[in-house]
C-alpha positions as CSV (number, residue, x, y, z in Angstrom):
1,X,-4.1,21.3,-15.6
2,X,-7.6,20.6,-16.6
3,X,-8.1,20.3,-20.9
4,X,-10.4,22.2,-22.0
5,X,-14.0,21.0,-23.0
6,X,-14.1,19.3,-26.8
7,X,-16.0,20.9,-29.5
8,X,-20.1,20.4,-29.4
9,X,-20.0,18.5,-25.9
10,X,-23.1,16.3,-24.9
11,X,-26.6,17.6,-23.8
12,X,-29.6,16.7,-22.3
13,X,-33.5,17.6,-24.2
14,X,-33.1,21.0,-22.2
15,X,-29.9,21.4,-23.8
16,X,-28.1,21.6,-20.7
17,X,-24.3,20.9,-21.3
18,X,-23.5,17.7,-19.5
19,X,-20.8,18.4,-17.1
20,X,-18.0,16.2,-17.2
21,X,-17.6,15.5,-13.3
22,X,-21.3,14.3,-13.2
23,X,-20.7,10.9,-11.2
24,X,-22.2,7.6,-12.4
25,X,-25.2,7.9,-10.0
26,X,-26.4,11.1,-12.3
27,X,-26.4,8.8,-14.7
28,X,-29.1,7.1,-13.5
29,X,-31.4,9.8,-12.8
30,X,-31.3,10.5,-16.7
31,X,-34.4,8.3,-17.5
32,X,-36.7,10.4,-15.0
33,X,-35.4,13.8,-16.3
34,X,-37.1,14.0,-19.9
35,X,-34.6,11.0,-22.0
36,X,-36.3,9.0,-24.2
37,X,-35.5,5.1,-23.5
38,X,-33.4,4.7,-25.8
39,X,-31.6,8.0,-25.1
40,X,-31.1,7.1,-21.8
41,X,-29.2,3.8,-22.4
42,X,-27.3,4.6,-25.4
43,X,-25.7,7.4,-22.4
44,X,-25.2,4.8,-20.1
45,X,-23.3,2.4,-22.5
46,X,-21.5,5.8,-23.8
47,X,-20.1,6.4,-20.2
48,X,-19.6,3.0,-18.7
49,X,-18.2,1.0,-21.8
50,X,-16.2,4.3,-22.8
51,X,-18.0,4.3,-26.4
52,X,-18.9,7.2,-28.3
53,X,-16.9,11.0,-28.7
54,X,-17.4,12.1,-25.3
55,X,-14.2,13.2,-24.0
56,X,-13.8,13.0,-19.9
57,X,-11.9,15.9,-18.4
58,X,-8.1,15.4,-17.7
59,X,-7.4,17.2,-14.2
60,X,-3.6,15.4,-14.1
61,X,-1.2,17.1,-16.0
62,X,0.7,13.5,-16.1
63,X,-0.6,9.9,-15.1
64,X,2.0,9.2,-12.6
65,X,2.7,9.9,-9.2
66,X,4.7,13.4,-10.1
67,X,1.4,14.3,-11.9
68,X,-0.9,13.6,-8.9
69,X,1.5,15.1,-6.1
70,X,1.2,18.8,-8.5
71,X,-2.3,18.2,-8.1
72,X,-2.6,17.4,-4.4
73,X,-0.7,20.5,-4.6
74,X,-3.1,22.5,-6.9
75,X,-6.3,24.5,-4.7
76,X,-8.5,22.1,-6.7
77,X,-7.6,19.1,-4.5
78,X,-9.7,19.7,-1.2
79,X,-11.1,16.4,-0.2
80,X,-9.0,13.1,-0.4
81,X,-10.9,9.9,0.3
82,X,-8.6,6.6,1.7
83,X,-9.6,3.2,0.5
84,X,-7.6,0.8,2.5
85,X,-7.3,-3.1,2.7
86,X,-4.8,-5.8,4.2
87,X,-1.8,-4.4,2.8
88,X,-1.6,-1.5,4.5
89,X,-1.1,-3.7,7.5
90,X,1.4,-6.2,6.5
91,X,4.3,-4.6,7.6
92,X,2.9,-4.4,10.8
93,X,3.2,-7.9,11.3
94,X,-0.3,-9.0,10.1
95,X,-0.9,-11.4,7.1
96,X,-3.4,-10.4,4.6
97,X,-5.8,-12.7,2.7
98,X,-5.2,-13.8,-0.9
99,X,-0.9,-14.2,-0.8
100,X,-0.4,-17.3,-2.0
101,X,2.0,-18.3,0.5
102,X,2.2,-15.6,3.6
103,X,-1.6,-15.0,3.0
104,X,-4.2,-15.9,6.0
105,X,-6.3,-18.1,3.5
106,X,-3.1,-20.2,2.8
107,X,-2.0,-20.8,6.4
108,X,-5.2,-22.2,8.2
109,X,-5.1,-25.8,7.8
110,X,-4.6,-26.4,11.5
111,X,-8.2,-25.2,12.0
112,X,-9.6,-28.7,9.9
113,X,-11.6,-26.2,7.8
114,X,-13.8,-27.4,4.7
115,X,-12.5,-24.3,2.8
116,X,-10.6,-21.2,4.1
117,X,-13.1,-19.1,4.0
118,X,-15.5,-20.9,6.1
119,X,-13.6,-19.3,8.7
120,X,-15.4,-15.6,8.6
121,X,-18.8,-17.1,7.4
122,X,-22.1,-16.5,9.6
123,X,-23.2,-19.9,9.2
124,X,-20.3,-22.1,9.6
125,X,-19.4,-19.5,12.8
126,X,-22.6,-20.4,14.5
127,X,-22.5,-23.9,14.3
128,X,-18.2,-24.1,14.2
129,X,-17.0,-20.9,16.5
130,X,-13.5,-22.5,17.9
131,X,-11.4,-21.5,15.1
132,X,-12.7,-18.2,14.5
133,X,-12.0,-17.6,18.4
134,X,-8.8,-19.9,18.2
135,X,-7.5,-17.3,15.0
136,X,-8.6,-13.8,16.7
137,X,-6.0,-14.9,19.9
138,X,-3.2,-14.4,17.1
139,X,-4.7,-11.7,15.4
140,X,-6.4,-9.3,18.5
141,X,-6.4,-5.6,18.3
142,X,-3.7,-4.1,19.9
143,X,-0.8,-6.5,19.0
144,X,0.6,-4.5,16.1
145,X,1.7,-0.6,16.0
146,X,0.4,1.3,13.0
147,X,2.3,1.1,9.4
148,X,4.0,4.1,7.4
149,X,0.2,4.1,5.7
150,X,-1.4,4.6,8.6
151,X,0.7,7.8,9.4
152,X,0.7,9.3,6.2
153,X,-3.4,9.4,6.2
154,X,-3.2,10.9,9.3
155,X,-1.1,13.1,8.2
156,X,-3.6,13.8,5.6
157,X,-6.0,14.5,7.9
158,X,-3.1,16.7,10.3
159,X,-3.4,18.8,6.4
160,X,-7.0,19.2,6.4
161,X,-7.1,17.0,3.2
162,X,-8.8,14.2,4.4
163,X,-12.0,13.5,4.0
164,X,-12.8,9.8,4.9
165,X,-11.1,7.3,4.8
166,X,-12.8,3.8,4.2
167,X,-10.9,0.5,5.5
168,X,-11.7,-3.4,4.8
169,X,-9.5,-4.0,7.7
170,X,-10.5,-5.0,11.7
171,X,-7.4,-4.4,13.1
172,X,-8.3,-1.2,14.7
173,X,-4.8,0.3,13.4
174,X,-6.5,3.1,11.9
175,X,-7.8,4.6,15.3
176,X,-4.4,3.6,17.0
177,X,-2.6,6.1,14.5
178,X,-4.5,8.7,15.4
179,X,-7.8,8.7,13.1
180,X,-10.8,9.6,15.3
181,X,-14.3,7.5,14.7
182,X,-15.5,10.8,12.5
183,X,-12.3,10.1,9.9
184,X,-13.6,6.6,9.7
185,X,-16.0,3.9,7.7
186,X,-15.1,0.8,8.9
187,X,-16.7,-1.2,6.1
188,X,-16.1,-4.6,7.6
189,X,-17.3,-3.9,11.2
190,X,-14.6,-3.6,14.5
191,X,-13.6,-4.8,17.6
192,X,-14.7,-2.0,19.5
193,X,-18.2,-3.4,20.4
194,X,-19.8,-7.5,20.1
195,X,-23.6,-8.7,20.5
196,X,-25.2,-11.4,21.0
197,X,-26.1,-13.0,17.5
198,X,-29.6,-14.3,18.5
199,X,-32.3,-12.0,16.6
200,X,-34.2,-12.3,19.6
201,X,-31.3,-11.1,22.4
202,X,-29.0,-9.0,20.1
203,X,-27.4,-8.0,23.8
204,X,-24.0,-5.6,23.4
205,X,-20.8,-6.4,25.1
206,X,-18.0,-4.4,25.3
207,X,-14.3,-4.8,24.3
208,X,-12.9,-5.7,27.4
209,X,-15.8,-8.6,28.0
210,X,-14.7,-10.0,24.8
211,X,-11.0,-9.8,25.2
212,X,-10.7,-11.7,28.8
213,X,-13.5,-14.5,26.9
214,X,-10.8,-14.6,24.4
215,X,-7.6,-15.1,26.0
216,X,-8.8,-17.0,28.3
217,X,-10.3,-19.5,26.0
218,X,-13.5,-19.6,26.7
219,X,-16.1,-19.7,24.1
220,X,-18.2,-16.3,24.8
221,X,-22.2,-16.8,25.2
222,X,-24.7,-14.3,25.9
223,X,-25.7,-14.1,30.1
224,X,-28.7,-13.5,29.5
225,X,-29.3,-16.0,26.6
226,X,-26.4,-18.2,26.6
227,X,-26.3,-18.1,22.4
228,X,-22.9,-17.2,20.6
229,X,-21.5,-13.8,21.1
230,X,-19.4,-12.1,18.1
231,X,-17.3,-9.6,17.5
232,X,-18.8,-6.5,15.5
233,X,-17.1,-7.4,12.9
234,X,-18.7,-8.1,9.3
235,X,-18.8,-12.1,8.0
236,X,-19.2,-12.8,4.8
237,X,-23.3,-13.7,4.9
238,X,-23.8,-10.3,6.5
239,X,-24.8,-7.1,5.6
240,X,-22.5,-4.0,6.2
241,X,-22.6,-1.4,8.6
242,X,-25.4,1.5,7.6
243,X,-23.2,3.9,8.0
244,X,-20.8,2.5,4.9
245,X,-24.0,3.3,2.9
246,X,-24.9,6.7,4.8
247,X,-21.2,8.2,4.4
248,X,-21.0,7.0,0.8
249,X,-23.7,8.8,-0.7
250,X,-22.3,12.2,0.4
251,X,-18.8,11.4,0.5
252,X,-17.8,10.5,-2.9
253,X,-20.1,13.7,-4.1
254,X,-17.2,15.7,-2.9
255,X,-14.0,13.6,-3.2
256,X,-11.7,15.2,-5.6
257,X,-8.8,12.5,-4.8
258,X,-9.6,8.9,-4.7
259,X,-6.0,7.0,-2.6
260,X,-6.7,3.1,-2.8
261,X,-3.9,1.2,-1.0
262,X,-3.3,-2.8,-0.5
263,X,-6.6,-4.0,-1.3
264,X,-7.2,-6.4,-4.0
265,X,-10.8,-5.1,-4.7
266,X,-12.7,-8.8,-4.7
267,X,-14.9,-8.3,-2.3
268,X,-18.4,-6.4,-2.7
269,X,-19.8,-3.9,-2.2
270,X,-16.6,-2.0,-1.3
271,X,-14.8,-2.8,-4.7
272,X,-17.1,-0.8,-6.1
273,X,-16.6,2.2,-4.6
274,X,-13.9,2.9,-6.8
275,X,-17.0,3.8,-9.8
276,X,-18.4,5.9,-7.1
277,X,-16.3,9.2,-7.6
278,X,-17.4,11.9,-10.1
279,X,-15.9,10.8,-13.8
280,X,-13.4,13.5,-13.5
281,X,-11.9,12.4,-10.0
282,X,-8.2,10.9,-10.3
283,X,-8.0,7.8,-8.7
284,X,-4.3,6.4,-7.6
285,X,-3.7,3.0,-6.5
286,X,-1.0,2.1,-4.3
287,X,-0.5,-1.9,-4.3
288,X,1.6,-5.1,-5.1
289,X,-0.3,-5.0,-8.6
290,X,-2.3,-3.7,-10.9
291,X,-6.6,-4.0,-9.2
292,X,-9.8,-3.0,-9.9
293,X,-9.2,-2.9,-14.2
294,X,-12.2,-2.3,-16.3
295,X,-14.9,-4.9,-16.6
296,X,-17.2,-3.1,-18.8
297,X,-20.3,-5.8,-18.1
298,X,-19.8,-5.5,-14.1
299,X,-19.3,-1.7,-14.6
300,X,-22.7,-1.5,-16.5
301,X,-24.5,-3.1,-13.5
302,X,-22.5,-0.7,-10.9
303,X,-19.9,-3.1,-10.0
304,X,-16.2,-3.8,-10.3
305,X,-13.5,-1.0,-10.0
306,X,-13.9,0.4,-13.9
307,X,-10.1,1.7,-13.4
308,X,-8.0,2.3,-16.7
309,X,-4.5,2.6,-16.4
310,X,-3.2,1.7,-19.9
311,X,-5.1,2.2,-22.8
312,X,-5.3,5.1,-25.2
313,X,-8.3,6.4,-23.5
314,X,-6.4,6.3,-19.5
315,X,-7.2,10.0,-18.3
316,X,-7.2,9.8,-14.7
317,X,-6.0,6.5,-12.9
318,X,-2.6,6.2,-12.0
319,X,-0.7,2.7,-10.5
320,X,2.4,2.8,-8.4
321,X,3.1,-0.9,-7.8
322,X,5.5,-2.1,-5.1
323,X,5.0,-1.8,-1.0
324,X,2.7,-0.2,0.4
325,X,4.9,2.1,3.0
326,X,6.9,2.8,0.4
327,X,4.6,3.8,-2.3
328,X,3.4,6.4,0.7
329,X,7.2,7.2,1.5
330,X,7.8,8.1,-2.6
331,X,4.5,10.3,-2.0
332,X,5.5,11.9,0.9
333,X,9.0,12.8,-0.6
334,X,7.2,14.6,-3.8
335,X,5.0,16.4,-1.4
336,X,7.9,17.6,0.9
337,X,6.1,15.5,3.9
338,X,9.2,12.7,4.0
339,X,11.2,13.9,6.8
340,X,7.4,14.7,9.1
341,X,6.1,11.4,8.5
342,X,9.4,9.3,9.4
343,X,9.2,12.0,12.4
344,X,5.5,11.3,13.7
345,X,6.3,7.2,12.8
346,X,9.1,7.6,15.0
347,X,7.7,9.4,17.6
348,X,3.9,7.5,18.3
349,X,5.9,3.9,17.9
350,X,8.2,4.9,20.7
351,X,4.7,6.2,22.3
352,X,3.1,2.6,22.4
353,X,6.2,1.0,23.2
354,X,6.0,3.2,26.3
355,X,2.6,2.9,27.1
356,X,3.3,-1.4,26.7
357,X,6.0,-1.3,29.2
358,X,4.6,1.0,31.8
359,X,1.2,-1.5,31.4
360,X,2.6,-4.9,30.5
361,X,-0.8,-6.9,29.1
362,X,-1.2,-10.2,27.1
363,X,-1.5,-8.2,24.0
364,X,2.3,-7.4,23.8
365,X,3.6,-6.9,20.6
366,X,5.0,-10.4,19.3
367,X,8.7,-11.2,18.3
368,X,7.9,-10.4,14.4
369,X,6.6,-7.4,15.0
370,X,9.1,-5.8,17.4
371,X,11.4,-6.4,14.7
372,X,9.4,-4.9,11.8
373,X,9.0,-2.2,13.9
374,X,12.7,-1.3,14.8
375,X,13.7,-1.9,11.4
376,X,11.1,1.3,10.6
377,X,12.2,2.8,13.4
378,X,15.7,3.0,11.7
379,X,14.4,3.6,8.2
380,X,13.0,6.8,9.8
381,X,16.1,7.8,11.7
């Protein structure tokens, strides 16, 4: 239930009312519409820093997840953007990056590394590409079946709710549950397609080219060139995708519903999505902790997540903490969507199973993951 608007609320020169879902880029557009200087960044410290009277409009009736399933329920939730990272995928078998003990960062030292994270860095790739190759062996699309998270966006998207959903993760699992390229912004590259990382070649190869290079241990190199060939994927020293930039602009106009799940929002620029949604968008994070907390001097330069869930002034972010799947489970159960999303788990695991023993392939699910997944598979029966 939306409050209503406080007494004398701010305007422009023109004495246009400001409205109160006016996102943080309309914030920058103030200078060139007729604000004096001064005017301009007195606002911008106002909104950012959360100083001054203004008073943002409350669209949950309750910050917690009871209040945010009555308003996925409500007509004025229409467009739900997904902000995904490693944790969505854990379950699956797959490690994510920070843990301190299961993550992949703590569980390299075989590869001799000067630092973990020299493993996904252009540079160190182009002169150093063995362990990269070495590490995507273990960790190859098409190993692990989709999580409970994966499902219950699709099922999002099976209720017309959906309106993007935006993943950190190359694991392709997103597209194996069911998501079609259109439902996706795969901020840190894929699989799907590699080139040649000469700026003078830049020749493509496709998935299958790349997947008998890697298992059979050979180093890919261009034919045409003989330089390195790399996964589409995004290292850390390069820029992302255009269409991450594209979708963004026009997406998170029109999100009324910001899900962020297992991501510990470090890495820019898709931390700072999160300060991309209108002001009056509720934003719930699903995760092992509390992410993405107000830094008012990163949030002035358009950085940082900006999220509040705690202090007197919290109007909109709410922070279920625990697992992933079942964070989306306790979801699902509000929304009356428990029993069809242990169905369609169910159903599209026994699916891939079948598809993997009618095609045996090196890519068969390993030990770990075949029992993760029957332990869902009898969660969901």
């Amino acid at each position: 239930m939306a409050e209503a608007d406080p007494p004398g609320p701010p305007q422009d020169e023109a004495g246009k009312v400001l409205d109160a879902q006016d996102s943080d880029s309309d914030i920058e557009s103030g200078a060139s519409s007729g604000e004096t200087e001064m005017d301009f960044l007195r606002n911008l410290f106002s909104r950012t820093l959360g100083l001054g009277s203004e008073k943002r409009e409350k669209l949950l009736d309750e910050l917690s997840l009871e209040g945010v399933t009555r308003f996925i329920q409500s007509d004025r939730c229409q467009n739900i953007i997904c902000m995904v990272g490693a944790g969505i995928s854990t379950s699956a078998g797959i490690p994510d990056f920070r843990s301190p003990t299961t993550g992949l960062y703590s569980n390299l030292e075989k590869y001799n590394l000067p630092y973990p994270e020299a493993i996904f860095e252009i540079n160190y790739f182009k002169k150093h590409p063995e362990p990269f190759f070495a590490l995507a062996r273990e960790l190859y699309p098409g190993q692990f079946k989709p999580t409970v998270c994966h499902y219950f966006i699709r099922l999002l998207k099976e209720k017309g709710l959906l309106l993007r959903c935006y993943t950190q993760n190359i694991d392709t699992l997103e597209r194996v549950a069911g998501l079609q390229p259109q439902d996706l912004v795969e901020a840190h590259g894929t699989f799907y397609t590699s080139h040649c990382v000469s700026s003078h070649c830049r020749k493509e190869y496709s998935l299958g080219w790349m997947k008998d290079k890697i298992f059979s241990e050979v180093t890919p190199k261009c034919d045409k060139c003989q330089s390195l060939v790399k996964p589409d994927i995004v290292f850390f020293g390069e820029t992302l995708p255009a269409r991450f930039f594209s979708y963004m602009q026009s997406d998170f106009q029109k999100v009324d519903l910001l899900i962020i799940m297992g991501t510990s929002l470090q890495v820019q620029p898709f931390a700072s999505l999160v300060s991309k949604a209108p002001l009056a968008t509720p934003r719930l994070l699903i995760n092992k902790e509390k992410t993405g907390q107000r830094d008012p001097f990163l949030g002035l330069m358009g950085m940082g997540g900006g999220m509040d869930f705690d202090s007197e002034k919290a109007y909109r972010d709410v922070a279920w903490l625990g697992d992933c799947d079942q964070g989306c489970l306790a979801l699902a159960d509000l929304l009356g969507w428990k029993k069809e999303l242990e169905a369609l788990v169910k159903k599209e695991h026994a699916a891939i199973e079948a598809q993997a023993g009618a095609s045996p392939h090196p890519l068969a699910p390993p030990e770990a993951n075949k029992e993760s997944t029957k332990a869902e598979g009898e969660k969901a029966q």
